[in-house]
KEKE-989501 format. One record per residue (C-alpha): residue in one letter; x, y, z. Coordinates in steps of 0.5 Angstrom, whole numbers. Example, Ala and Ser with C-alpha at 12.3 -4.5 7.8 and 13.67 -1.06 7.14 Angstrom:
// KEKE-989501
<r res="A" u="25" v="-9" w="16"/>
<r res="S" u="27" v="-2" w="14"/>
// end
This chain:
// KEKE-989501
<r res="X" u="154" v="149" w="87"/>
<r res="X" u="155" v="152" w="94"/>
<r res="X" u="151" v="146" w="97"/>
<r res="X" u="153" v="140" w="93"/>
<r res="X" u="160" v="143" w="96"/>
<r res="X" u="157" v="143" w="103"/>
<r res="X" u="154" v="137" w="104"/>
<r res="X" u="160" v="133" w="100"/>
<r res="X" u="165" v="137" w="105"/>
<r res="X" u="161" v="135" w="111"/>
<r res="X" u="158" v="141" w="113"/>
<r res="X" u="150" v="140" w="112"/>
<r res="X" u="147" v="134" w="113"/>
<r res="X" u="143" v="129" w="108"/>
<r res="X" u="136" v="131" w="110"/>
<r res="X" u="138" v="139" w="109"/>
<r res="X" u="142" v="137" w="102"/>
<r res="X" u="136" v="133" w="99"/>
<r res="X" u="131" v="138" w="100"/>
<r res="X" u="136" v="145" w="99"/>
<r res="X" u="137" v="141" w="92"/>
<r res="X" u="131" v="139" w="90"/>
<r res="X" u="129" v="147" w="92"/>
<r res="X" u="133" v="150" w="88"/>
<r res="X" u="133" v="145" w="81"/>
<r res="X" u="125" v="146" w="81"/>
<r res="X" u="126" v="154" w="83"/>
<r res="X" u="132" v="155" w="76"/>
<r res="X" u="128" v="150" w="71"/>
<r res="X" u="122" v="154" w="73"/>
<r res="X" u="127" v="161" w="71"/>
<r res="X" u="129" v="157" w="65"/>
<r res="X" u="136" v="156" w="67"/>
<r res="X" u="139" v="150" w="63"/>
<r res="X" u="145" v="147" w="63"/>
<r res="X" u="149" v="144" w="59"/>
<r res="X" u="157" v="140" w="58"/>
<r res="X" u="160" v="138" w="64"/>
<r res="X" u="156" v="142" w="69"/>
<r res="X" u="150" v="139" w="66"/>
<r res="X" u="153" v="131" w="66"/>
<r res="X" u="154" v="133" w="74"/>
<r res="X" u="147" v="135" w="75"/>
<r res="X" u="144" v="129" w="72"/>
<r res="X" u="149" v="124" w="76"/>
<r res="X" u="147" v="129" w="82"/>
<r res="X" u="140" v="128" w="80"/>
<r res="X" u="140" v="120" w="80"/>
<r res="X" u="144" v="118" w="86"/>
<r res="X" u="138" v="123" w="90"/>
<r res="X" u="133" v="118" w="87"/>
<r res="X" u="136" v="113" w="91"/>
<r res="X" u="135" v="117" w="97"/>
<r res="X" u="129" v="117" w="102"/>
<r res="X" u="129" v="123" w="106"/>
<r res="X" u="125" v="120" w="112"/>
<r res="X" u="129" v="114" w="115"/>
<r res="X" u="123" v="111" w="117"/>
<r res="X" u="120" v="110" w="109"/>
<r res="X" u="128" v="108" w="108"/>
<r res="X" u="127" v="101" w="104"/>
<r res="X" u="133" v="95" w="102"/>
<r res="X" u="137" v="98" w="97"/>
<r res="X" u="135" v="106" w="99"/>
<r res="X" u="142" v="110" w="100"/>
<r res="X" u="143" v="111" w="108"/>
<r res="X" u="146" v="119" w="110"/>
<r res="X" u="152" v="116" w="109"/>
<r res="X" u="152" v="113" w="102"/>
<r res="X" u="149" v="119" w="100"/>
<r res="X" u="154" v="123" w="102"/>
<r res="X" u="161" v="117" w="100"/>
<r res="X" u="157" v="118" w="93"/>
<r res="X" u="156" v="126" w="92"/>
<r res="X" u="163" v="125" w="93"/>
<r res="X" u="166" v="122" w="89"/>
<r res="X" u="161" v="125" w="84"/>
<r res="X" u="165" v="133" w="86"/>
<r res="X" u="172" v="129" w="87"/>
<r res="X" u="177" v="132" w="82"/>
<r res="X" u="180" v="126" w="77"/>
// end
């Protein structure tokens, strides 16, 4: 959660976030942490949004999120309603 918080504040970039949150789901899934209600809900929509992202802006096709989008869409997932 620390790092969902540092990339929507603006404080790790897109690249670092992408990979620390792709580290650490598979090392908890691999604990067997599950989740469950709304914290479950985020890391799913967390999940979706990053399978429209490409970490090398080189393989980036049309339609793939830029850093920007990334960030713009992680914030409105963790903006409080």
């Amino acid at each position: 959660m620390s790092l969902l918080s540092a990339f929507a504040q603006g404080t790790c970039t897109a690249a670092d976030f992408a990979d620390g949150w792709w580290e650490a789901r598979r090392a908890a899934h691999s604990q067997g942490e599950r989740t469950s209600g709304a914290l479950a809900d985020l890391l799913d929509r967390v999940f979706m949004v990053l399978e429209d992202y490409t970490l090398d802006p080189e393989l980036r096709e049309p339609g793939d999120l830029t850093d920007s989008a990334l960030r713009e869409r992680i914030r409105h997932l963790v903006a409080p309603t």
